[in-house]
N, CA, C and O atoms as a printed pandas DataFrame, in Angstrom:
     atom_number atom_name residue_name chain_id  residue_number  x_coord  y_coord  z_coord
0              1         N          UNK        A               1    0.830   -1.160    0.000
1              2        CA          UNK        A               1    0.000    0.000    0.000
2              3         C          UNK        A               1    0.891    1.245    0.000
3              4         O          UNK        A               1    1.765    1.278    0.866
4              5         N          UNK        A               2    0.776    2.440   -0.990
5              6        CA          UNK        A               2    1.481    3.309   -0.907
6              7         C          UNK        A               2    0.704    4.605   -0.059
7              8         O          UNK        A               2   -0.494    4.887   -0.054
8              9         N          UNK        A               3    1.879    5.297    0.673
9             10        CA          UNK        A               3    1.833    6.450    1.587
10            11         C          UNK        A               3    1.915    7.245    0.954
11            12         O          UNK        A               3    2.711    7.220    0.015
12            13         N          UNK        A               4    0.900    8.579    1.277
13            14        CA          UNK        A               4    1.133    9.540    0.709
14            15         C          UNK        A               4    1.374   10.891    1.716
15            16         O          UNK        A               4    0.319   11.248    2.240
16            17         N          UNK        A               5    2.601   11.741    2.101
17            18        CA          UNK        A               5    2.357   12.692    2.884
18            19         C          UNK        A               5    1.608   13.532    2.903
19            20         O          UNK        A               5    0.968   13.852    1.902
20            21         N          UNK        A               6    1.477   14.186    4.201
21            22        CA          UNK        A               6    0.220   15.423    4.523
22            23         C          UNK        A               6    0.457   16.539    3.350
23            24         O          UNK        A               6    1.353   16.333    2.531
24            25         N          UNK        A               7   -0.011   17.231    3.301
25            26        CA          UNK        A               7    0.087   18.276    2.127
26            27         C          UNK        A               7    0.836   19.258    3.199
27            28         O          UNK        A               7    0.953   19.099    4.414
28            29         N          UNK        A               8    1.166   20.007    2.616
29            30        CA          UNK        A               8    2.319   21.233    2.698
30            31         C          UNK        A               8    1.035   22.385    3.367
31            32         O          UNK        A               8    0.059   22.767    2.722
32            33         N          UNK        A               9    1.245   22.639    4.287
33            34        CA          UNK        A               9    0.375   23.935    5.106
34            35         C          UNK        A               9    1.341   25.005    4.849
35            36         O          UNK        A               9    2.503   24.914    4.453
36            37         N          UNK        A              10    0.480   26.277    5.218
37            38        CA          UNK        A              10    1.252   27.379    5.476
38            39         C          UNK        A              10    2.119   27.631    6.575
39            40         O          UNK        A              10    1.879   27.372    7.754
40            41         N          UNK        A              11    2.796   27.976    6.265
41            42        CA          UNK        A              11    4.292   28.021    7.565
42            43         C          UNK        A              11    5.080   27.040    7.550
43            44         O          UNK        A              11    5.995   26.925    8.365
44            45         N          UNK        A              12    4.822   26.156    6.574
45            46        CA          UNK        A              12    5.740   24.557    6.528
46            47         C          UNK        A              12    7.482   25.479    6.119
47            48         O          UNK        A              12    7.698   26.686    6.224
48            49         N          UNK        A              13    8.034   24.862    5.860
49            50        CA          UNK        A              13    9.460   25.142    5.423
50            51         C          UNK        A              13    9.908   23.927    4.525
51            52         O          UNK        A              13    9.968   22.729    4.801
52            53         N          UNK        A              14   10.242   24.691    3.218
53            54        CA          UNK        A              14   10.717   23.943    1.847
54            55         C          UNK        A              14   12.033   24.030    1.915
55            56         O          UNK        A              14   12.393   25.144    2.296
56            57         N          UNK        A              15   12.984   23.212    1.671
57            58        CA          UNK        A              15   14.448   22.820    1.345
58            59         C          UNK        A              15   14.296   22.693   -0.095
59            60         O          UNK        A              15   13.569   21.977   -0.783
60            61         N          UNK        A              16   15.631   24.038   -0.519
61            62        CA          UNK        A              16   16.054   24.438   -1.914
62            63         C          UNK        A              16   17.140   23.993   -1.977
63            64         O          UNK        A              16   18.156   24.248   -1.330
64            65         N          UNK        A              17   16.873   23.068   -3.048
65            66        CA          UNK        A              17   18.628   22.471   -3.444
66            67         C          UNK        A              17   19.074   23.046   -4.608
67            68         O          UNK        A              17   18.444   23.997   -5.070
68            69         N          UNK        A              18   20.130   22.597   -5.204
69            70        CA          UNK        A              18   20.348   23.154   -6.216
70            71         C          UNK        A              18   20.975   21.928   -7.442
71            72         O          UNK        A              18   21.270   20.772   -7.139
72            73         N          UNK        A              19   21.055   22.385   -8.527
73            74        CA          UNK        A              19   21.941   21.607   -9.235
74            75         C          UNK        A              19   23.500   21.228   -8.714
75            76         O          UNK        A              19   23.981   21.857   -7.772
76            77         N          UNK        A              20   24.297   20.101   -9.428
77            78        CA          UNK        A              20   26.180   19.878   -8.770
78            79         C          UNK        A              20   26.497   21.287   -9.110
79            80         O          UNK        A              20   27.256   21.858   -8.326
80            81         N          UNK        A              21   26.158   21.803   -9.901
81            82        CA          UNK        A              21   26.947   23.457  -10.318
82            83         C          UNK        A              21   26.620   24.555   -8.971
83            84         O          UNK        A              21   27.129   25.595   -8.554
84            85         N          UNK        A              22   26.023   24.095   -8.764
85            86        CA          UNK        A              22   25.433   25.469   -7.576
86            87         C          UNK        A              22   25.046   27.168   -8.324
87            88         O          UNK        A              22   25.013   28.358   -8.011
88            89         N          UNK        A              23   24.828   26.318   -9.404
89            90        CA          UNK        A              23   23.885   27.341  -10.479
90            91         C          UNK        A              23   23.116   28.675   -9.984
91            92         O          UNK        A              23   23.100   29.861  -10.313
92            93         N          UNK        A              24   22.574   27.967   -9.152
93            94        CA          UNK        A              24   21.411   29.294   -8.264
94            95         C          UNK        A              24   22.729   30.023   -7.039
95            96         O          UNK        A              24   21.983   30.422   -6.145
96            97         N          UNK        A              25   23.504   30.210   -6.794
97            98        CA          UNK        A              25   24.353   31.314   -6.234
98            99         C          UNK        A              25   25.067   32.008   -7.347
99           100         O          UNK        A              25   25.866   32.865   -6.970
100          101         N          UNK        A              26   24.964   31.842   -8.540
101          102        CA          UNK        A              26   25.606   32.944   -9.629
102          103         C          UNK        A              26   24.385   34.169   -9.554
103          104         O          UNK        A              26   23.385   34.127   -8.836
104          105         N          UNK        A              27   24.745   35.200  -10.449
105          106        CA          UNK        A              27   23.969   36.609  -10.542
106          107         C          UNK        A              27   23.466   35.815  -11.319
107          108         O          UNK        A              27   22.678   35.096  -10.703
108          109         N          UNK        A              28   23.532   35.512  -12.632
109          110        CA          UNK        A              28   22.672   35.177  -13.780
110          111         C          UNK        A              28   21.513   34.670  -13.545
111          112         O          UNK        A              28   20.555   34.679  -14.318
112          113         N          UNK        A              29   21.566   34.141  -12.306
113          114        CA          UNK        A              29   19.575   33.073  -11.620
114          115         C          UNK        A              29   19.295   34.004  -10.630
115          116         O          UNK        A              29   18.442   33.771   -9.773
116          117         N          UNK        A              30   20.084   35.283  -10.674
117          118        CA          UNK        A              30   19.342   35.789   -9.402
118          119         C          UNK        A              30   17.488   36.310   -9.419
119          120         O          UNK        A              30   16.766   36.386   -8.425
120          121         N          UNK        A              31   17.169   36.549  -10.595
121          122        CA          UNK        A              31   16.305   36.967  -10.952
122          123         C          UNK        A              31   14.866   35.750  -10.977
123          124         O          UNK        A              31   13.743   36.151  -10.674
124          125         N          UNK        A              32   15.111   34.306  -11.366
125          126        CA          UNK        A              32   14.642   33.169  -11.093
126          127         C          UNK        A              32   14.570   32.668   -9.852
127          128         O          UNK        A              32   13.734   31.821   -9.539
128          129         N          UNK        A              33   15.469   33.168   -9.019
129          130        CA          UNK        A              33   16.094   32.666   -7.931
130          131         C          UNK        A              33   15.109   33.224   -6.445
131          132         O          UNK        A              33   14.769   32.691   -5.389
132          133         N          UNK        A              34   14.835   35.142   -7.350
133          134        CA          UNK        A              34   13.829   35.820   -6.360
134          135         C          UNK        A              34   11.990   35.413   -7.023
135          136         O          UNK        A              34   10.933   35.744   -6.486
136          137         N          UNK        A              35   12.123   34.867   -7.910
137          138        CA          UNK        A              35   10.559   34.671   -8.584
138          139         C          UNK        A              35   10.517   33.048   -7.638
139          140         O          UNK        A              35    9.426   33.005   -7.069
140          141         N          UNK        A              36   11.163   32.061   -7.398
141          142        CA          UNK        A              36   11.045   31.125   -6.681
142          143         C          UNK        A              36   10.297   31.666   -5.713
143          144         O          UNK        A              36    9.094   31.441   -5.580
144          145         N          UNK        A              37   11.219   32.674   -4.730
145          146        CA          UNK        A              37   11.092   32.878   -3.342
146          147         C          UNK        A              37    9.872   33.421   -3.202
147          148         O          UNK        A              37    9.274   33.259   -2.138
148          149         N          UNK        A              38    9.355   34.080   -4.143
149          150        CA          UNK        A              38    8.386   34.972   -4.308
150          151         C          UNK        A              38    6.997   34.085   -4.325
151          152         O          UNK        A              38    6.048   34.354   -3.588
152          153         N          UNK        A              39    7.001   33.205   -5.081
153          154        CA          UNK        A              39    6.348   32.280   -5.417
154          155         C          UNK        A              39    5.798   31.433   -4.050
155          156         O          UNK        A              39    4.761   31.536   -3.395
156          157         N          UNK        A              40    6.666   30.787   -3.963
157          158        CA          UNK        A              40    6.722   29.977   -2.333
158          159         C          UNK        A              40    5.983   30.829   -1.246
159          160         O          UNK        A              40    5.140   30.260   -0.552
160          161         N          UNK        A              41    6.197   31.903   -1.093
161          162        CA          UNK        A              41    5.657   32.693    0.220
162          163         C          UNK        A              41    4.667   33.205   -0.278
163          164         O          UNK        A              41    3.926   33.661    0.593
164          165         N          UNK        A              42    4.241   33.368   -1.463
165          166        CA          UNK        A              42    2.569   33.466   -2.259
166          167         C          UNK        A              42    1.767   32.480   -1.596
167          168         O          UNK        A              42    0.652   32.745   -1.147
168          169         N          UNK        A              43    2.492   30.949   -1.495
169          170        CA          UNK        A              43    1.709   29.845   -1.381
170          171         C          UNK        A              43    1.502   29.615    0.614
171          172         O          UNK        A              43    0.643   28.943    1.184
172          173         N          UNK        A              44    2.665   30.472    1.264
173          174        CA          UNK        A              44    2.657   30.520    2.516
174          175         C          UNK        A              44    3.760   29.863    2.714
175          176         O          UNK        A              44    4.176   30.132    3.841
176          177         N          UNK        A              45    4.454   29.113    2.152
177          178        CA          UNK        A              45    5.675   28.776    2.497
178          179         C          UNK        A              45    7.040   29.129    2.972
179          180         O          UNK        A              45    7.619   30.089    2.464
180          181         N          UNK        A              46    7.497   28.545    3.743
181          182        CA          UNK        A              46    8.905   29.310    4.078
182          183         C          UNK        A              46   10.374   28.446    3.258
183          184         O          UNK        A              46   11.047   27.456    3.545
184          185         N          UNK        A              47   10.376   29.358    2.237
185          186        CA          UNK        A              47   12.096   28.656    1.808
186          187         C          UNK        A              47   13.002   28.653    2.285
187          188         O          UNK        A              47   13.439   29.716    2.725
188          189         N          UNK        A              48   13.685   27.523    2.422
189          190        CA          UNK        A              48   15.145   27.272    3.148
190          191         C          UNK        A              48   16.406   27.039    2.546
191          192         O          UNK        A              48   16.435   25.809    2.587
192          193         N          UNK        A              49   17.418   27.373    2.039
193          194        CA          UNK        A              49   18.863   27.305    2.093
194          195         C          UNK        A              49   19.230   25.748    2.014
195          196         O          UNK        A              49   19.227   25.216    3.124
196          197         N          UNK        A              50   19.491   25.050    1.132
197          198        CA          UNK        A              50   20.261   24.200    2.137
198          199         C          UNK        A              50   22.044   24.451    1.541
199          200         O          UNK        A              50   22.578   24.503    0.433
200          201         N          UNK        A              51   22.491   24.550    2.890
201          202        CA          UNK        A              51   24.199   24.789    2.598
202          203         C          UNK        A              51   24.934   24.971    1.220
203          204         O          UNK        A              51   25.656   25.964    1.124
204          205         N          UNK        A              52   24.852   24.287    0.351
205          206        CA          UNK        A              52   25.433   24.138   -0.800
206          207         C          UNK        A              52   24.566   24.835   -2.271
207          208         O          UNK        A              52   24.886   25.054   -3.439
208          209         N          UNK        A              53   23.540   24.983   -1.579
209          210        CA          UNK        A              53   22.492   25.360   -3.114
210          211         C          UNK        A              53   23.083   26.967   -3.417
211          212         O          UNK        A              53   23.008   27.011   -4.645
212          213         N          UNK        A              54   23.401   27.748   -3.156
213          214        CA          UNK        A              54   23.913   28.930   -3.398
214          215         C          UNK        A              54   25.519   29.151   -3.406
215          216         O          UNK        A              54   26.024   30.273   -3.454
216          217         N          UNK        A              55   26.185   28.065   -3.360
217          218        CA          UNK        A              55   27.524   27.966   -3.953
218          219         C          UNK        A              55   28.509   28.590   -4.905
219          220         O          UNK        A              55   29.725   28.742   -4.789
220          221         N          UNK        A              56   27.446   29.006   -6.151
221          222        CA          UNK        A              56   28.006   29.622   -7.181
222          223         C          UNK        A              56   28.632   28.238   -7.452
223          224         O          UNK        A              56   28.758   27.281   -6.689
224          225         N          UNK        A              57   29.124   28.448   -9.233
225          226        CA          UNK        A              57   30.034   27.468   -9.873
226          227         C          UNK        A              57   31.455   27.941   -9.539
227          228         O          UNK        A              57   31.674   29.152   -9.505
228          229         N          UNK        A              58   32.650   26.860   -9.235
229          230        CA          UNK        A              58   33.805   26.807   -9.042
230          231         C          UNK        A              58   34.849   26.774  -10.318
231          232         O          UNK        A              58   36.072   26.633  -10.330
232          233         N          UNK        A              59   33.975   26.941  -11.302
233          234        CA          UNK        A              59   34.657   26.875  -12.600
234          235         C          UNK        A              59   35.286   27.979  -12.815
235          236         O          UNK        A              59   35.928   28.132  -13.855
């Protein structure tokens, strides 16, 4: 039998990862990067960081 979790309430907190590039810490996604955030807290959500997703590329 498959489980399905509770749905996402307001005030929950979402974990943003990112691609291996850490794509979303360059300027070039900053603009995608604030339409996410924007988006999410439309829905009531709180976005979260996780460590590495804003990295920028090391290239």
């Amino acid at each position: 039998m498959q489980q399905k979790p509770a749905p996402l309430q307001p005030g929950d907190q979402v974990a943003i990862v990112s691609l291996s590039r850490g794509i979303l810490g360059e300027t070039a996604t900053r603009h995608q990067r604030q339409l996410g955030i924007q988006r999410l807290e439309a829905l009531g959500l709180k976005p979260v960081f996780m460590p590495h997703a804003l990295k920028g590329s090391t290239i």
